[in-house]
PDB file of N, CA, C, O and CB in Angstrom:
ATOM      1  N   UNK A   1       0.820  -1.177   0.000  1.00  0.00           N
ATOM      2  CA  UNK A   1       0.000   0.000   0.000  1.00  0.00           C
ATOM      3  C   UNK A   1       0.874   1.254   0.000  1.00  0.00           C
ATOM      4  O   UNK A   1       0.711   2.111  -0.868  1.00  0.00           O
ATOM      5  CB  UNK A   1      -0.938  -0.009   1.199  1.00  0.00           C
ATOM      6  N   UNK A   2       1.926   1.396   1.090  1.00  0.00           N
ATOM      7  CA  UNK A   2       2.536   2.479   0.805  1.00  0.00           C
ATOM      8  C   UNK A   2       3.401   2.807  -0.548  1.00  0.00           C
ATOM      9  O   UNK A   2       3.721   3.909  -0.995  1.00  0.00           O
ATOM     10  CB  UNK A   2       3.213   2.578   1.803  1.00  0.00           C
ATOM     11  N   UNK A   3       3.626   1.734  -0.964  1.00  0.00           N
ATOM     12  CA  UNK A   3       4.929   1.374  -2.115  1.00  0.00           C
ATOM     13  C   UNK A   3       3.648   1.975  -3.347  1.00  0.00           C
ATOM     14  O   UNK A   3       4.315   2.606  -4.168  1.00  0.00           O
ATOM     15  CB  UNK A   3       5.700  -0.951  -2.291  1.00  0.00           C
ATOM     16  N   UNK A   4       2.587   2.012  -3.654  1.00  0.00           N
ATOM     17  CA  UNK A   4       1.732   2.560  -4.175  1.00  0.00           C
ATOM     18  C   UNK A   4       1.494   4.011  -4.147  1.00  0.00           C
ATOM     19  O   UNK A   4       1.483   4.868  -5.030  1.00  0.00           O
ATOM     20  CB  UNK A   4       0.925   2.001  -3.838  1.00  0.00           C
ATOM     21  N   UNK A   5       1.300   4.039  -2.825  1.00  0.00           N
ATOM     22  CA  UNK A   5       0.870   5.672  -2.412  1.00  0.00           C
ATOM     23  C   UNK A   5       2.772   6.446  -3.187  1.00  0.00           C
ATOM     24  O   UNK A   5       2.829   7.157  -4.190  1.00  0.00           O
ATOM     25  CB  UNK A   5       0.522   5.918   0.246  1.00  0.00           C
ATOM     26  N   UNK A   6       3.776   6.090  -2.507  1.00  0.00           N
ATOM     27  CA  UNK A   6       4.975   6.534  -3.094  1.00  0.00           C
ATOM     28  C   UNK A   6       5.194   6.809  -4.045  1.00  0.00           C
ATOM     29  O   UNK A   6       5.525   7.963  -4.320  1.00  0.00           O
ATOM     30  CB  UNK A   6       5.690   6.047  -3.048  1.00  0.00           C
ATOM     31  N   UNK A   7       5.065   5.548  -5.210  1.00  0.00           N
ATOM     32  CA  UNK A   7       5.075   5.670  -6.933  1.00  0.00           C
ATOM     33  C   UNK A   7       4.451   6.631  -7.360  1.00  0.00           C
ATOM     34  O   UNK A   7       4.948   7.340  -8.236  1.00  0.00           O
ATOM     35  CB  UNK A   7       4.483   4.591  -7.731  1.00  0.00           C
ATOM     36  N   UNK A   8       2.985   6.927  -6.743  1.00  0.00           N
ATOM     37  CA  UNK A   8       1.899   7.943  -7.364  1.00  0.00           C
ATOM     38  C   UNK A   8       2.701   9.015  -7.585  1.00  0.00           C
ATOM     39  O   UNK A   8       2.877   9.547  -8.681  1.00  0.00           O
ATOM     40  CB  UNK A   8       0.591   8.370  -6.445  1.00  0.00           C
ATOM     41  N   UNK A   9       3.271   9.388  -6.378  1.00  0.00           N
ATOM     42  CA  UNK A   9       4.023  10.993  -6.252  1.00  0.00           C
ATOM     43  C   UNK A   9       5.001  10.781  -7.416  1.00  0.00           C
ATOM     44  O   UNK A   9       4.688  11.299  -8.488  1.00  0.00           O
ATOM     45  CB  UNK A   9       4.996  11.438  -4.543  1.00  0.00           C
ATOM     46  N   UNK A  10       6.211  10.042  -7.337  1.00  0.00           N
ATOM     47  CA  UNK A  10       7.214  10.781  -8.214  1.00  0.00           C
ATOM     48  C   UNK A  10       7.337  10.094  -9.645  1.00  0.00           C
ATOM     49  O   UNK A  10       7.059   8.942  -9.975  1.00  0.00           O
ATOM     50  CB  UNK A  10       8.685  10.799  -7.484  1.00  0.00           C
ATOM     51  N   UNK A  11       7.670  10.797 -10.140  1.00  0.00           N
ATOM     52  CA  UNK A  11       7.371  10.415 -11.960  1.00  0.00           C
ATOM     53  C   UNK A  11       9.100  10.819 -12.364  1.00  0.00           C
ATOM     54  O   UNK A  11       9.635  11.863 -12.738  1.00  0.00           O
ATOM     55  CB  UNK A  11       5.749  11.883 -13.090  1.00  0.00           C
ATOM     56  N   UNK A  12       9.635   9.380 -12.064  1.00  0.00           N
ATOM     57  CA  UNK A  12      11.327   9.369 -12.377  1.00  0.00           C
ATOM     58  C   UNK A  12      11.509   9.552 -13.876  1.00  0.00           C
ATOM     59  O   UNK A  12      10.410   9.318 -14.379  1.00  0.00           O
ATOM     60  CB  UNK A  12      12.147   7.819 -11.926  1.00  0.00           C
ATOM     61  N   UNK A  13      12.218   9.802 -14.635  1.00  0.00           N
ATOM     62  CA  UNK A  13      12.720   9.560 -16.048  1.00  0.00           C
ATOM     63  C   UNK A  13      13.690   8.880 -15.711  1.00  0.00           C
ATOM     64  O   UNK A  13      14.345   8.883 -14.668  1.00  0.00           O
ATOM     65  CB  UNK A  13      13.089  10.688 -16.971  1.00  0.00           C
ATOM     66  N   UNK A  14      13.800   8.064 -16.973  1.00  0.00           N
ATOM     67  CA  UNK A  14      14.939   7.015 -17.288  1.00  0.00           C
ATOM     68  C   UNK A  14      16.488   7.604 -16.172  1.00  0.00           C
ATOM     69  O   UNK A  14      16.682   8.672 -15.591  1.00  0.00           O
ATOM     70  CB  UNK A  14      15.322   7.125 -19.406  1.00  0.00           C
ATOM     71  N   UNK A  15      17.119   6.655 -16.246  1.00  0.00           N
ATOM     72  CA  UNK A  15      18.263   7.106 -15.443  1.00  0.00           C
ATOM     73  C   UNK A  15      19.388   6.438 -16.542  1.00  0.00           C
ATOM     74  O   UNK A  15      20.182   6.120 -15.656  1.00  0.00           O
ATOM     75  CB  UNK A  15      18.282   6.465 -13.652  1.00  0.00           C
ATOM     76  N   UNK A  16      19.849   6.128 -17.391  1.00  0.00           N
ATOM     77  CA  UNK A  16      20.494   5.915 -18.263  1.00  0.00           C
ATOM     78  C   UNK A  16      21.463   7.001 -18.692  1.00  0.00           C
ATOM     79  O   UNK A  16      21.285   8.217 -18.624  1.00  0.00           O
ATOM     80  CB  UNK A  16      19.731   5.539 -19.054  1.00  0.00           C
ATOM     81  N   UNK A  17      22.668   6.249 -19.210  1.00  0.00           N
ATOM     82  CA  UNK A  17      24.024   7.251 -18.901  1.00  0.00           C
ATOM     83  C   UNK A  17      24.617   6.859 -20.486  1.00  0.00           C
ATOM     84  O   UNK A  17      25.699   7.285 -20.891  1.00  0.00           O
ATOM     85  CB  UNK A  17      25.328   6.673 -17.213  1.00  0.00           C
ATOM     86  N   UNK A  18      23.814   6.073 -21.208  1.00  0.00           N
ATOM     87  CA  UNK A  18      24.362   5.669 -22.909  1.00  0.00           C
ATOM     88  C   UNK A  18      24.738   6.883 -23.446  1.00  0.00           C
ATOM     89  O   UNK A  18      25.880   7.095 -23.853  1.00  0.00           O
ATOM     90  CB  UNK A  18      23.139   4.984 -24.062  1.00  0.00           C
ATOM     91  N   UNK A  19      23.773   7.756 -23.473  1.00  0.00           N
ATOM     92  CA  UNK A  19      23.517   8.745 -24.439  1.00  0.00           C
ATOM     93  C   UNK A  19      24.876   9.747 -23.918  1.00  0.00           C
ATOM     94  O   UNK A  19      25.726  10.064 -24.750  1.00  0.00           O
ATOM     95  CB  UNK A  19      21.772   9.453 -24.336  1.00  0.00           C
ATOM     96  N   UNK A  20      24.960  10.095 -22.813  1.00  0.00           N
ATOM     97  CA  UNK A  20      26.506  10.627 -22.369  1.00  0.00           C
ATOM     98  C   UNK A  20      27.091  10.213 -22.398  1.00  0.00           C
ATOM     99  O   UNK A  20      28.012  10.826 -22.938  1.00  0.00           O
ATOM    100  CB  UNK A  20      26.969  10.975 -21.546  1.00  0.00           C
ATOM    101  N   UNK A  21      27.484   8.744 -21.953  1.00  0.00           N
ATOM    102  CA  UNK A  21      29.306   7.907 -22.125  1.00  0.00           C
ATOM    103  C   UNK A  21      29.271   8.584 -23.777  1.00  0.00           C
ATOM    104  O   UNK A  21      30.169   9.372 -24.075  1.00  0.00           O
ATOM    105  CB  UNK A  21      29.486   5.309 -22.032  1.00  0.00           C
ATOM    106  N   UNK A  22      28.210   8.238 -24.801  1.00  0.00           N
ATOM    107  CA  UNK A  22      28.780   8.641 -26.033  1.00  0.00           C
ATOM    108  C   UNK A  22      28.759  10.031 -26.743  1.00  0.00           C
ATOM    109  O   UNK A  22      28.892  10.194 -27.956  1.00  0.00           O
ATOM    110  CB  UNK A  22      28.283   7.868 -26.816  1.00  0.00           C
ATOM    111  N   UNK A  23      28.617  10.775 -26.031  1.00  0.00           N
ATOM    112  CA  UNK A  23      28.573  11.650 -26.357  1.00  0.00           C
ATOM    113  C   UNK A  23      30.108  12.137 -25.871  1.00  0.00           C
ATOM    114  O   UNK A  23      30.577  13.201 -26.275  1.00  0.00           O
ATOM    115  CB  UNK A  23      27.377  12.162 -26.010  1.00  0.00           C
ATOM    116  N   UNK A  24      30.799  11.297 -25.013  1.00  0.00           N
ATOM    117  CA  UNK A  24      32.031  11.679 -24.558  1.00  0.00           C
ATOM    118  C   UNK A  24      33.133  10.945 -24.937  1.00  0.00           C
ATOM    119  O   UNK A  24      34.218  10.947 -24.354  1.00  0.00           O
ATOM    120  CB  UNK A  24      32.024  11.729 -23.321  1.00  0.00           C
ATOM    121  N   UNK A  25      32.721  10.059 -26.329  1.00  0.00           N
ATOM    122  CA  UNK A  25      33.820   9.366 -26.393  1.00  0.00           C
ATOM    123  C   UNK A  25      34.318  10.347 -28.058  1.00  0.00           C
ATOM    124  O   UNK A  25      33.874  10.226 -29.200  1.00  0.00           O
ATOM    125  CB  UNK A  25      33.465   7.395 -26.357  1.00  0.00           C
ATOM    126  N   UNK A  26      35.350  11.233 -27.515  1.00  0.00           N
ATOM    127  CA  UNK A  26      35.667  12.263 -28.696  1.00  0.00           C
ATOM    128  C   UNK A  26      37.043  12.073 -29.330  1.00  0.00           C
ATOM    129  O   UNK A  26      37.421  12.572 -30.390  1.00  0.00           O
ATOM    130  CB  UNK A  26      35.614  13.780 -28.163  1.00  0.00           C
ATOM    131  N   UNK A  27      37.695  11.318 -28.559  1.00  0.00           N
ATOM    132  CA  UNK A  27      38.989  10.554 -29.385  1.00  0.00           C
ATOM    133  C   UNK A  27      39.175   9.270 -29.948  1.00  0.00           C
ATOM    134  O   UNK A  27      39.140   8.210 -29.324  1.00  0.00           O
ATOM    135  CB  UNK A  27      39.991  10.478 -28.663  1.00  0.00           C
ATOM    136  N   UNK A  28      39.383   9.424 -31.212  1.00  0.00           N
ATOM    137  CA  UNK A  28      39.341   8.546 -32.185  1.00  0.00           C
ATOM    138  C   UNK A  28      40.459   8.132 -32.796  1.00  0.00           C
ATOM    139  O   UNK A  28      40.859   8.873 -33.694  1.00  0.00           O
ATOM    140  CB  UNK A  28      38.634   8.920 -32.989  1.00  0.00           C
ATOM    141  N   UNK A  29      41.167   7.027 -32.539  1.00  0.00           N
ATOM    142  CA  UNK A  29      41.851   6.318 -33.481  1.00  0.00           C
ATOM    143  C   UNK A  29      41.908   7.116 -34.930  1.00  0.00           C
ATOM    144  O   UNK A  29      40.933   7.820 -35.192  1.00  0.00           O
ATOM    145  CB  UNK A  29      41.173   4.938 -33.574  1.00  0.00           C
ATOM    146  N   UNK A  30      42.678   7.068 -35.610  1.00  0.00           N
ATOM    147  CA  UNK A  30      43.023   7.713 -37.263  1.00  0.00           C
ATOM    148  C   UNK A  30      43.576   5.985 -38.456  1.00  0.00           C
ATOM    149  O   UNK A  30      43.741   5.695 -39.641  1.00  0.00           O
ATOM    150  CB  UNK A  30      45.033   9.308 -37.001  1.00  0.00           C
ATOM    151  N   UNK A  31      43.646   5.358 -37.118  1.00  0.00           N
ATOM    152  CA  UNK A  31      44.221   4.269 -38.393  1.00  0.00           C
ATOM    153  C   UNK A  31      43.083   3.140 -38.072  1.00  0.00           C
ATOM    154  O   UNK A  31      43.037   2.369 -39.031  1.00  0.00           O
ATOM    155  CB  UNK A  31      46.205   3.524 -38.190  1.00  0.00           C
ATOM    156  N   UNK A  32      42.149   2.776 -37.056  1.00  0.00           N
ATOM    157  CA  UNK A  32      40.634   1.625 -37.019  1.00  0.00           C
ATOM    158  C   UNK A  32      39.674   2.137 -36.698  1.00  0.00           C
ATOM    159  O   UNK A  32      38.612   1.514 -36.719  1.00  0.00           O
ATOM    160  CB  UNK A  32      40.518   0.431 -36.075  1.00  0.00           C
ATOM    161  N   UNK A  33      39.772   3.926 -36.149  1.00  0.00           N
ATOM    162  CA  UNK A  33      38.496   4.883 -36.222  1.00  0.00           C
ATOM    163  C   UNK A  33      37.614   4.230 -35.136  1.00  0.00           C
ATOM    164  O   UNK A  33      36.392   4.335 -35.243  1.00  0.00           O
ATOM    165  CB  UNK A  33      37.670   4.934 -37.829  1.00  0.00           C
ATOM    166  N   UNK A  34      38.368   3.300 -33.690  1.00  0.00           N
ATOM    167  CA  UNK A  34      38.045   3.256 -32.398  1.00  0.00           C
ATOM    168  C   UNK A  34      38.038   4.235 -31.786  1.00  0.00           C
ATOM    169  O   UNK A  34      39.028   4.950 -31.635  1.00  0.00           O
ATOM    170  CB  UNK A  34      38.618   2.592 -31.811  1.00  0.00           C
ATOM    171  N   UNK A  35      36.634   4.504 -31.201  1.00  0.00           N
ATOM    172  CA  UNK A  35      36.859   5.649 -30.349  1.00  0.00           C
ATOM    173  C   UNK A  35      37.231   5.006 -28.482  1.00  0.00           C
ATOM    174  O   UNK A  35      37.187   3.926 -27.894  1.00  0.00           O
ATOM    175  CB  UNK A  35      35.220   6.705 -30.542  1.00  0.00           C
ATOM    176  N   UNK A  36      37.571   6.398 -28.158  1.00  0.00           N
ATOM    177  CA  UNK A  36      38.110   6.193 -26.589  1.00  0.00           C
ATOM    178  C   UNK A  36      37.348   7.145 -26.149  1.00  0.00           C
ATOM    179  O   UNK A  36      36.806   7.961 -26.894  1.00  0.00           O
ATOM    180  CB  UNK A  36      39.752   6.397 -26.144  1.00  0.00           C
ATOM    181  N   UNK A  37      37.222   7.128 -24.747  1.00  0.00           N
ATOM    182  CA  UNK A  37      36.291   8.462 -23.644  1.00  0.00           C
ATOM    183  C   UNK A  37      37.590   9.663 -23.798  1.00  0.00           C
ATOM    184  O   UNK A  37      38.712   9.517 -24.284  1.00  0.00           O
ATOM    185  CB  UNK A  37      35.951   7.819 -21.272  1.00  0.00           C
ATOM    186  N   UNK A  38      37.084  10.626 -23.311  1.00  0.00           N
ATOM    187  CA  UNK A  38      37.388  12.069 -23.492  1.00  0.00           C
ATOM    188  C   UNK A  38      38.759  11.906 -21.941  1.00  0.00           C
ATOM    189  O   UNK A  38      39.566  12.811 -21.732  1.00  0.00           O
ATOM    190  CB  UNK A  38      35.532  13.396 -23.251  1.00  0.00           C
ATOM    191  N   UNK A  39      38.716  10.721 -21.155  1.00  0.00           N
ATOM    192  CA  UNK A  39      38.760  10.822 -20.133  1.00  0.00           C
ATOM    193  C   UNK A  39      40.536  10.139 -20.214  1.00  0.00           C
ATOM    194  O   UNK A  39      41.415  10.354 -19.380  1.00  0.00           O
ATOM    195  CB  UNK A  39      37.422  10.189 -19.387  1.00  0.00           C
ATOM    196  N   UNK A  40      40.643   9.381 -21.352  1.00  0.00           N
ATOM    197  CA  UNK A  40      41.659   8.110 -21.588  1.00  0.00           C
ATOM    198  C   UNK A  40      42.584   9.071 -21.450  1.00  0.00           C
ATOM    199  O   UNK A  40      42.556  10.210 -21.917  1.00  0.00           O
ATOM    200  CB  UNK A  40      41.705   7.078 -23.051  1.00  0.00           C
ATOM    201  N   UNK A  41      43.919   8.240 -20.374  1.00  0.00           N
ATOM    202  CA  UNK A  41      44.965   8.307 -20.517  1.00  0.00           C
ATOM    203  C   UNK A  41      46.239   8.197 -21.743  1.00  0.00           C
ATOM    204  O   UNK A  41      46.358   7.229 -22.495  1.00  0.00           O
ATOM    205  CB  UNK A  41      44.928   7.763 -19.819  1.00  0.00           C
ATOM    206  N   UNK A  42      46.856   9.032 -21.748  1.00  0.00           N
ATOM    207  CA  UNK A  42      47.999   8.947 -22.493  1.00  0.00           C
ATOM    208  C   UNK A  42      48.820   7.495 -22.714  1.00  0.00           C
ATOM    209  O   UNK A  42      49.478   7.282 -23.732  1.00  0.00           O
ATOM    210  CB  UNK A  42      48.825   9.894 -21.870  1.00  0.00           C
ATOM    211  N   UNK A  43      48.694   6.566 -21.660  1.00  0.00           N
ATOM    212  CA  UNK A  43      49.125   5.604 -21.251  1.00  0.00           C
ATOM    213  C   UNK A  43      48.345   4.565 -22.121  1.00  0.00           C
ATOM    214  O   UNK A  43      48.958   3.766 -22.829  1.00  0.00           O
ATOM    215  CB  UNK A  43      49.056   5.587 -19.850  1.00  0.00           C
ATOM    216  N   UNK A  44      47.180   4.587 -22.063  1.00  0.00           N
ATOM    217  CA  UNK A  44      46.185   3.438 -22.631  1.00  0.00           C
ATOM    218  C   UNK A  44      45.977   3.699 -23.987  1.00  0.00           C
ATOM    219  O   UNK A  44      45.674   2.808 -24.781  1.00  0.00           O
ATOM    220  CB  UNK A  44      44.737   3.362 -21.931  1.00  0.00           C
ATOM    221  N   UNK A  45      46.181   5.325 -24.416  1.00  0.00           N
ATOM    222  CA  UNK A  45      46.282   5.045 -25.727  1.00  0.00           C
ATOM    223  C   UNK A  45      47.869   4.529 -26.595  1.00  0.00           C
ATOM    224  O   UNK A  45      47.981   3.950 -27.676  1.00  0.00           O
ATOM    225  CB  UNK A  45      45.735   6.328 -26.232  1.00  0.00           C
ATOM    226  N   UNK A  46      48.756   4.917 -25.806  1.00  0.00           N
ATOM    227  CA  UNK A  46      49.765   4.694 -26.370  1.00  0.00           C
ATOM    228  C   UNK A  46      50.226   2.872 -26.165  1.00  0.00           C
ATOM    229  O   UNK A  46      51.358   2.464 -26.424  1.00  0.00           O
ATOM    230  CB  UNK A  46      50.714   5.825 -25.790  1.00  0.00           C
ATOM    231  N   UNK A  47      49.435   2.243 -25.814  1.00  0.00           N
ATOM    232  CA  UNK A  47      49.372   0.757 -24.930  1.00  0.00           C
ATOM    233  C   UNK A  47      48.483   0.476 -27.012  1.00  0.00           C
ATOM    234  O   UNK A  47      48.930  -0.243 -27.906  1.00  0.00           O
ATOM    235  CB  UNK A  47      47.870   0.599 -22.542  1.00  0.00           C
ATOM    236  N   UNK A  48      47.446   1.214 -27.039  1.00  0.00           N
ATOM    237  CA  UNK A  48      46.281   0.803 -28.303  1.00  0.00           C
ATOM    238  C   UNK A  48      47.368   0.887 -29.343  1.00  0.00           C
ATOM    239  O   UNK A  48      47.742  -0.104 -29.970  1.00  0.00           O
ATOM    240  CB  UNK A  48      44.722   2.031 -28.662  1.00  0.00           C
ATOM    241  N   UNK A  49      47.765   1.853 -29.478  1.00  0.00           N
ATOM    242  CA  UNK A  49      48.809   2.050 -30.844  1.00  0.00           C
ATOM    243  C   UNK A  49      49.872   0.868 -30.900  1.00  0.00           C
ATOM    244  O   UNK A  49      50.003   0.113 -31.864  1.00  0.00           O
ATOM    245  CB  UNK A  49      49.775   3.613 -30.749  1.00  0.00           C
ATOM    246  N   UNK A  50      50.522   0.824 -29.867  1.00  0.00           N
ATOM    247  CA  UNK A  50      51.749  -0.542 -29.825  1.00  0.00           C
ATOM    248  C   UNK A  50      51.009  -1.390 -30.134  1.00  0.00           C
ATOM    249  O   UNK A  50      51.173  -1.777 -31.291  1.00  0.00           O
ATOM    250  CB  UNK A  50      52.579  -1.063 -28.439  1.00  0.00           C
ATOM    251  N   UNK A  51      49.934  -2.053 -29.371  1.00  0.00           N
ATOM    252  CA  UNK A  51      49.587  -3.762 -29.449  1.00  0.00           C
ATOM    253  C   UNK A  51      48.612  -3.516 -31.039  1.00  0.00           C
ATOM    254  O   UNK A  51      49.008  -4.027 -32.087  1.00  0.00           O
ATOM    255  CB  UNK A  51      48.321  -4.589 -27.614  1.00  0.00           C
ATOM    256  N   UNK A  52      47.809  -2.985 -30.997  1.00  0.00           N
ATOM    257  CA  UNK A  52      46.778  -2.979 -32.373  1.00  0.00           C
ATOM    258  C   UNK A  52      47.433  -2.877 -33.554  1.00  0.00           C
ATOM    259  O   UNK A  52      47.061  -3.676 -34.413  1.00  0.00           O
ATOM    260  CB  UNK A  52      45.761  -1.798 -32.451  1.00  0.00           C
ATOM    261  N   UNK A  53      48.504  -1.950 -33.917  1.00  0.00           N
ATOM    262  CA  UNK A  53      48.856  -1.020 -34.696  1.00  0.00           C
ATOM    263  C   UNK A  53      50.528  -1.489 -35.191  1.00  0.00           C
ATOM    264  O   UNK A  53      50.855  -2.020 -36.252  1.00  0.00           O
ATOM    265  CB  UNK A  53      48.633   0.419 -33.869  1.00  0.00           C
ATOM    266  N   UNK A  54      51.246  -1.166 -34.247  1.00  0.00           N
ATOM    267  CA  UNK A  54      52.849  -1.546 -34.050  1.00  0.00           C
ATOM    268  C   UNK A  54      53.115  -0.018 -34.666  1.00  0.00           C
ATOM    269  O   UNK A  54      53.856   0.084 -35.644  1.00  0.00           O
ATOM    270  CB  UNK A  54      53.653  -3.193 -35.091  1.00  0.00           C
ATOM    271  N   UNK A  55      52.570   1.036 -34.146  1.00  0.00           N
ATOM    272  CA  UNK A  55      52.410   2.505 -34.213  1.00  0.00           C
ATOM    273  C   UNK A  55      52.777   3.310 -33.039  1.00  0.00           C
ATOM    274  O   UNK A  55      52.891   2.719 -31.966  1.00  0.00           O
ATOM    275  CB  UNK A  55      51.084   2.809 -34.497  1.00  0.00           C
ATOM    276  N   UNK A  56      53.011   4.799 -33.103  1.00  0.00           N
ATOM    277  CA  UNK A  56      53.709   5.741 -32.581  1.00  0.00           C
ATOM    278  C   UNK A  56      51.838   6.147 -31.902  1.00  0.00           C
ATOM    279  O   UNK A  56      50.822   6.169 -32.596  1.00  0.00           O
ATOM    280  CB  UNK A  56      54.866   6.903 -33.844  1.00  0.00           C
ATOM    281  N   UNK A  57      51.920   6.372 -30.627  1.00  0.00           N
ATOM    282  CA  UNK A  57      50.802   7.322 -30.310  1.00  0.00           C
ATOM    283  C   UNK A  57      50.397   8.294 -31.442  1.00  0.00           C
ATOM    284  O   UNK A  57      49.373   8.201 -32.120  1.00  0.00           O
ATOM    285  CB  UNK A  57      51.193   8.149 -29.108  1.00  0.00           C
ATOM    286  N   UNK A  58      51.544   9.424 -31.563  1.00  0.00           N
ATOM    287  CA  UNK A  58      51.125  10.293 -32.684  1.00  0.00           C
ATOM    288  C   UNK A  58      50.538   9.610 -33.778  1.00  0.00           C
ATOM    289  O   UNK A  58      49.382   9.883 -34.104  1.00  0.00           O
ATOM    290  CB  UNK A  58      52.205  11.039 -33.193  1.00  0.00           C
ATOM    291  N   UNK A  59      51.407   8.481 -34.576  1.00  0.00           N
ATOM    292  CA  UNK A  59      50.873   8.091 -35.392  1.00  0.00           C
ATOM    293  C   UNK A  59      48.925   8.118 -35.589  1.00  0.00           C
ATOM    294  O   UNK A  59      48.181   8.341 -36.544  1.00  0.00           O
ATOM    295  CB  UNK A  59      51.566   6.990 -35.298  1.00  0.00           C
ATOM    296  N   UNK A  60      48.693   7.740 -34.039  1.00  0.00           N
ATOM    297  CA  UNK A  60      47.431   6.825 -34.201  1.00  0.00           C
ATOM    298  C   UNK A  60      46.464   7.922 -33.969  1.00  0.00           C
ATOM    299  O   UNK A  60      45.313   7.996 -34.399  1.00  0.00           O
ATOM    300  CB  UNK A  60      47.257   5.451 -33.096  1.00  0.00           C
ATOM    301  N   UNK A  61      47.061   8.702 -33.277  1.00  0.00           N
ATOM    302  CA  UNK A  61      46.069  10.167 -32.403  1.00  0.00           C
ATOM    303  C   UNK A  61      46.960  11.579 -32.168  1.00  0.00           C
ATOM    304  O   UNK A  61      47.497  12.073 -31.176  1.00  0.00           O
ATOM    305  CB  UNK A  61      45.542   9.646 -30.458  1.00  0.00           C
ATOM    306  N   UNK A  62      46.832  12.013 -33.709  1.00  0.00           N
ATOM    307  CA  UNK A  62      48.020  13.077 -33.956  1.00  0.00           C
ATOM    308  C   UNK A  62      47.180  14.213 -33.226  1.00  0.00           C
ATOM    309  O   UNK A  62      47.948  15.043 -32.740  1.00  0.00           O
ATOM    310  CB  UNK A  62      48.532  13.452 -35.799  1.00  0.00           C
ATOM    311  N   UNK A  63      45.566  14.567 -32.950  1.00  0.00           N
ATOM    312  CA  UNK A  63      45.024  15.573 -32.342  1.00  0.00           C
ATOM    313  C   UNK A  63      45.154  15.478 -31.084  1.00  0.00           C
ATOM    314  O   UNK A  63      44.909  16.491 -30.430  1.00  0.00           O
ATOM    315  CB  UNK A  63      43.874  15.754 -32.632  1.00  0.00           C
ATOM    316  N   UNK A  64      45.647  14.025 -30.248  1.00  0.00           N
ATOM    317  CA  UNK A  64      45.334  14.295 -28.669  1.00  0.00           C
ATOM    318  C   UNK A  64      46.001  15.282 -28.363  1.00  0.00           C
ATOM    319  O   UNK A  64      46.912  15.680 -29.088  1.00  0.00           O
ATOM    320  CB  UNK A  64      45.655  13.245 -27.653  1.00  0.00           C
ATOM    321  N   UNK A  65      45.579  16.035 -26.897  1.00  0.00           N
ATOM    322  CA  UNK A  65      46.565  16.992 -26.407  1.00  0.00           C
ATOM    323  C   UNK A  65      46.008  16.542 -24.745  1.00  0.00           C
ATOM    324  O   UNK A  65      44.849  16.778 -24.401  1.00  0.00           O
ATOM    325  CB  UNK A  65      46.371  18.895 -27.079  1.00  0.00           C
ATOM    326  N   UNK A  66      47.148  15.786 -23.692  1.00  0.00           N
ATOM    327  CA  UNK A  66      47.217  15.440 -22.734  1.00  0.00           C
ATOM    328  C   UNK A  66      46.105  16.519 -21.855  1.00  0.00           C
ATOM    329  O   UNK A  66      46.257  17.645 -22.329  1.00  0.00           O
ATOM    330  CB  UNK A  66      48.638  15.318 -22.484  1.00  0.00           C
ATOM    331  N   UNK A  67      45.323  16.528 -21.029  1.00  0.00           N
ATOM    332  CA  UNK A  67      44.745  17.325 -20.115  1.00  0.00           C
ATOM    333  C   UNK A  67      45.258  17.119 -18.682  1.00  0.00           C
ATOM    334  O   UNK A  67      45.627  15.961 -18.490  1.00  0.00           O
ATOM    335  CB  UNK A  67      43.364  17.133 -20.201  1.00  0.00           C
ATOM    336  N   UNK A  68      45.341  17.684 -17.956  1.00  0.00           N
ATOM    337  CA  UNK A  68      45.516  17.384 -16.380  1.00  0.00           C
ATOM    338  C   UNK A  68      44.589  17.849 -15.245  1.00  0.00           C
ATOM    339  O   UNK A  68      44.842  17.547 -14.078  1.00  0.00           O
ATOM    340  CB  UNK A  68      46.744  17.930 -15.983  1.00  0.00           C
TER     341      UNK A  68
END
Protein backbone atom coordinates (compact mmCIF):
# COMPACT_ATOMS: atom_id res chain seq x y z
CA UNK A 1 0.00 0.00 0.00
CA UNK A 2 2.54 2.48 0.80
CA UNK A 3 4.93 1.37 -2.12
CA UNK A 4 1.73 2.56 -4.17
CA UNK A 5 0.87 5.67 -2.41
CA UNK A 6 4.98 6.53 -3.09
CA UNK A 7 5.07 5.67 -6.93
CA UNK A 8 1.90 7.94 -7.36
CA UNK A 9 4.02 10.99 -6.25
CA UNK A 10 7.21 10.78 -8.21
CA UNK A 11 7.37 10.42 -11.96
CA UNK A 12 11.33 9.37 -12.38
CA UNK A 13 12.72 9.56 -16.05
CA UNK A 14 14.94 7.02 -17.29
CA UNK A 15 18.26 7.11 -15.44
CA UNK A 16 20.49 5.92 -18.26
CA UNK A 17 24.02 7.25 -18.90
CA UNK A 18 24.36 5.67 -22.91
CA UNK A 19 23.52 8.75 -24.44
CA UNK A 20 26.51 10.63 -22.37
CA UNK A 21 29.31 7.91 -22.13
CA UNK A 22 28.78 8.64 -26.03
CA UNK A 23 28.57 11.65 -26.36
CA UNK A 24 32.03 11.68 -24.56
CA UNK A 25 33.82 9.37 -26.39
CA UNK A 26 35.67 12.26 -28.70
CA UNK A 27 38.99 10.55 -29.38
CA UNK A 28 39.34 8.55 -32.18
CA UNK A 29 41.85 6.32 -33.48
CA UNK A 30 43.02 7.71 -37.26
CA UNK A 31 44.22 4.27 -38.39
CA UNK A 32 40.63 1.62 -37.02
CA UNK A 33 38.50 4.88 -36.22
CA UNK A 34 38.04 3.26 -32.40
CA UNK A 35 36.86 5.65 -30.35
CA UNK A 36 38.11 6.19 -26.59
CA UNK A 37 36.29 8.46 -23.64
CA UNK A 38 37.39 12.07 -23.49
CA UNK A 39 38.76 10.82 -20.13
CA UNK A 40 41.66 8.11 -21.59
CA UNK A 41 44.97 8.31 -20.52
CA UNK A 42 48.00 8.95 -22.49
CA UNK A 43 49.12 5.60 -21.25
CA UNK A 44 46.18 3.44 -22.63
CA UNK A 45 46.28 5.05 -25.73
CA UNK A 46 49.77 4.69 -26.37
CA UNK A 47 49.37 0.76 -24.93
CA UNK A 48 46.28 0.80 -28.30
CA UNK A 49 48.81 2.05 -30.84
CA UNK A 50 51.75 -0.54 -29.83
CA UNK A 51 49.59 -3.76 -29.45
CA UNK A 52 46.78 -2.98 -32.37
CA UNK A 53 48.86 -1.02 -34.70
CA UNK A 54 52.85 -1.55 -34.05
CA UNK A 55 52.41 2.51 -34.21
CA UNK A 56 53.71 5.74 -32.58
CA UNK A 57 50.80 7.32 -30.31
CA UNK A 58 51.13 10.29 -32.68
CA UNK A 59 50.87 8.09 -35.39
CA UNK A 60 47.43 6.83 -34.20
CA UNK A 61 46.07 10.17 -32.40
CA UNK A 62 48.02 13.08 -33.96
CA UNK A 63 45.02 15.57 -32.34
CA UNK A 64 45.33 14.30 -28.67
CA UNK A 65 46.57 16.99 -26.41
CA UNK A 66 47.22 15.44 -22.73
CA UNK A 67 44.74 17.32 -20.12
CA UNK A 68 45.52 17.38 -16.38
Amino acid sequence: MKRERNAKGSKKEPTSQLKTNQAAKNIICKTCFQTFLCTSREKALTEHAANKHNKTMKECFPDFVATN
